[in-house]
C-alpha positions in Angstrom: -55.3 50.3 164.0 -52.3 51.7 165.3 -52.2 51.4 169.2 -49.6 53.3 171.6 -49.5 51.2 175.5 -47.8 53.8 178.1 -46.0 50.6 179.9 -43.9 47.7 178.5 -46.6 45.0 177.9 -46.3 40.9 177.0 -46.4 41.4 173.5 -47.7 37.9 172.3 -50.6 38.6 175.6 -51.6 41.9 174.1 -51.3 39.9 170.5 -53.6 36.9 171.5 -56.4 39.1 172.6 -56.0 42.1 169.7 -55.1 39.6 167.2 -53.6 40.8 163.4 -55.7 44.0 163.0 -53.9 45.8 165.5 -50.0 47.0 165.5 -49.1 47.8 168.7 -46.6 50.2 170.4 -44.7 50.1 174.1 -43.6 53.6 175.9 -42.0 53.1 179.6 -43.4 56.3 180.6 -42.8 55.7 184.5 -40.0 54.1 186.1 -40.5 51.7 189.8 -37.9 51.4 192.4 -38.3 49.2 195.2 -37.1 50.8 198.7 -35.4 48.7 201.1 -36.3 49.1 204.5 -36.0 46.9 207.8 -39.3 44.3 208.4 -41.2 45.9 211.8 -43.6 43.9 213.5 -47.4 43.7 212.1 -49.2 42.9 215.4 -52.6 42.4 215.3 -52.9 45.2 212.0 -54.6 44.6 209.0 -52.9 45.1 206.0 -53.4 47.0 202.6 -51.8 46.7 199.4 -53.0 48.7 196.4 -50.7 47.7 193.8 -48.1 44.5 192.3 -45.5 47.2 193.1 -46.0 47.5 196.9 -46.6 43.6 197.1 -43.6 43.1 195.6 -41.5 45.7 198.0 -43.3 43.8 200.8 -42.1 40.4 200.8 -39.0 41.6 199.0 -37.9 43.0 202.4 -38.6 39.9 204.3 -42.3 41.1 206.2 -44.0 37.7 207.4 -48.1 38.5 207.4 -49.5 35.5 210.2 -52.4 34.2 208.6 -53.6 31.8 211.5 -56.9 33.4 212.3 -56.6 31.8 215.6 -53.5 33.9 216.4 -53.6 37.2 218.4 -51.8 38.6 215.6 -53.2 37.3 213.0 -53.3 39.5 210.1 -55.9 40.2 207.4 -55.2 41.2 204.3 -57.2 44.0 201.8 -56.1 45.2 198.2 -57.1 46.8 194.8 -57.2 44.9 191.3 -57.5 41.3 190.8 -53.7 41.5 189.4 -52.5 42.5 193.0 -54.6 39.9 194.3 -53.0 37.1 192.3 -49.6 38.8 193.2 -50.3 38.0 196.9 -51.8 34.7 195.9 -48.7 34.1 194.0 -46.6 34.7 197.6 -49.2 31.8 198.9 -51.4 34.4 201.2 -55.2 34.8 200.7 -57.3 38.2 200.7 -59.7 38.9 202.3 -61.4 41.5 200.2 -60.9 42.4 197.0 -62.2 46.1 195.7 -61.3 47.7 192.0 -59.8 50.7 193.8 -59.2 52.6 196.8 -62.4 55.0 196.6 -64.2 51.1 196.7 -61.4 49.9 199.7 -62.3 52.8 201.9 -65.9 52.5 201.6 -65.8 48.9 202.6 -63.7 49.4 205.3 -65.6 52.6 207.0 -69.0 50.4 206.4 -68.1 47.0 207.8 -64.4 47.1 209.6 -64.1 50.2 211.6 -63.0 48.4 214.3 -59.6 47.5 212.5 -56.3 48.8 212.4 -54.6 49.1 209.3 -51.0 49.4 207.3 -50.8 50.2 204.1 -48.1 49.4 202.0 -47.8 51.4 199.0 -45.8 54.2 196.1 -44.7 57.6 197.1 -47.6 58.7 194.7 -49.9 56.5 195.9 -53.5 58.3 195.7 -54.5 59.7 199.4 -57.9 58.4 199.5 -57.6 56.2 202.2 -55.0 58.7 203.8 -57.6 61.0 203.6 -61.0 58.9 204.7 -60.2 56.2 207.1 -59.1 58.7 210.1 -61.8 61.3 209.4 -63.6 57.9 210.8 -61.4 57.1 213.8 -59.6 54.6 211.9 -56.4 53.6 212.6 -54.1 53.9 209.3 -50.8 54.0 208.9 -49.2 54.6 205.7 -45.8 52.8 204.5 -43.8 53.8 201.6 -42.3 50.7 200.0 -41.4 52.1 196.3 -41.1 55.2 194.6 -42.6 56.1 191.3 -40.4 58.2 189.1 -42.2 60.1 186.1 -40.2 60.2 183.0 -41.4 62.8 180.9 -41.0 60.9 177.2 -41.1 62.9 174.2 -43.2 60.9 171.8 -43.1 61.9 168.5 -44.7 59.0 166.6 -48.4 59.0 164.9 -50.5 56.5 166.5 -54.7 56.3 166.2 -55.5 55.3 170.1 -53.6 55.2 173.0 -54.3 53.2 177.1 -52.8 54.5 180.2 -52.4 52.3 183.2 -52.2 54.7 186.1 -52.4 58.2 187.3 -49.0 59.1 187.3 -48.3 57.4 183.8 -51.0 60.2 182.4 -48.8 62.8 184.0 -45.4 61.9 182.9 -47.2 61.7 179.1 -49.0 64.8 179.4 -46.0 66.8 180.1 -44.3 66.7 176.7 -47.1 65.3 174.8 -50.1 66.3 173.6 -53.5 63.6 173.6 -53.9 63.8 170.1 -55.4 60.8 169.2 -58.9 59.2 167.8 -59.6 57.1 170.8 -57.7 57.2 174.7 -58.4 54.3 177.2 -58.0 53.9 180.7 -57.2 50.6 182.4 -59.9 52.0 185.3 -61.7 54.7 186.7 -58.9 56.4 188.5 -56.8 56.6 185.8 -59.6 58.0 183.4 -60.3 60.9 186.2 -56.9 61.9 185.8 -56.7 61.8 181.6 -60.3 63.9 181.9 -58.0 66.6 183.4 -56.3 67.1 180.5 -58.7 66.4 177.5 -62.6 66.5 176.8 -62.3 63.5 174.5 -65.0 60.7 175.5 -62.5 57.9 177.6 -62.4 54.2 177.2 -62.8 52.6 180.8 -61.6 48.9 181.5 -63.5 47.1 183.6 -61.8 45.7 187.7 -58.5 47.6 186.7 -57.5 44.4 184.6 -55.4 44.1 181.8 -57.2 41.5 179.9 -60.4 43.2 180.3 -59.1 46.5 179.0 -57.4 44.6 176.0 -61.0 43.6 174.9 -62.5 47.1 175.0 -59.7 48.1 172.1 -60.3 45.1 170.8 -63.9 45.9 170.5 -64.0 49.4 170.3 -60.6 49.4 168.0 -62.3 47.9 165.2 -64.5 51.0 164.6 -61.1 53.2 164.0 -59.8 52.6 160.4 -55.7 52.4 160.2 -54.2 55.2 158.5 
């Protein structure tokens, strides 16, 4: 089976979990830019991070979280996906929760941490839900741009059976020249299915946790049924 992946991927990672029946394709269909800015004080603010990307930007620009839980300032810290959370692991800070997406975050927070205040750092296309939900509850949210997301509109003119998107605005920089003409579509999460169900009818192929391992199983297993042309 002939698979097209809308982001550059490890290829012997994708290859040790799809194995010889698969020949698979890379697009850069989105481009990241991390924003420089000058580090502000966190106070006592609890701190969001839905994405590698905004990590990234974060300690790239030299913020300091305190995680001393005995300090007045101390500051906890929330995210999406189990890949940002091994990101911030990765800088040597712990979470505090984990959720597979914002819709997931924002519940959490509006159920058991009103009483927080929070930053969250994040894309210039990050998703509005917690924009959105968190002050329609009183709670304090501030949002912080740390990269921008640049869509770049490829023109793909290749033949491929299947083919996995890994975010919102990935969908919409494909969509835009290209049309979802294949025999099976995948979606590393829930999100980013909403989003391909706005251009197509076609039944989607959901990863589980927004995790690339997880969603390389599902073609894996669902793959096999699509014979190769």
């Amino acid at each position: 089976m002939n698979i097209l992946f809308t982001k550059k991927l490890d290829e012997k990672e994708v290859a040790k979990i799809l194995g010889t029946e698969f020949s698979s394709h890379f697009l850069e269909v989105i481009k990241i830019n991390l924003l420089e800015l000058a580090p502000f004080p966190l106070g006592n603010k609890s701190l969001i991070f839905t994405s590698v990307n905004g990590v990234e930007s974060f300690f790239k620009n030299g913020f300091k979280p305190q995680e001393n839980f005995a300090d007045k300032n101390y500051n906890k810290i929330y995210c999406v996906g189990k890949k940002t959370k091994a990101h911030l692991r990765k800088y040597g800070f712990g979470v505090f929760k984990t959720k597979k997406n914002a819709k997931e975050l924002s519940e959490f927070i509006i159920e058991s941490c009103s009483k927080e205040k929070f930053i969250h750092f994040c894309g210039n296309l990050a998703l509005d839900i917690l924009q959105e939900k968190l002050p329609l509850q009183n709670i304090g949210y501030k949002k912080v741009v740390v990269y921008e997301t640049k869509l770049l509109f490829p023109e793909h003119t290749e033949k491929h059976d299947a083919i996995a998107f890994f975010s919102p605005s990935g969908v919409r920089s494909f969509v835009k020249n290209n049309k979802l003409d294949f025999q099976q579509i995948y979606a590393i999460g829930e999100t980013t299915a909403a989003e391909v169900a706005k251009y197509t009818t076609q039944k989607i192929f959901i990863g589980k946790d927004n995790d690339l391992s997880a969603l390389l199983k599902l073609v894996k297993k669902e793959g096999e049924t699509v014979t190769s042309h």
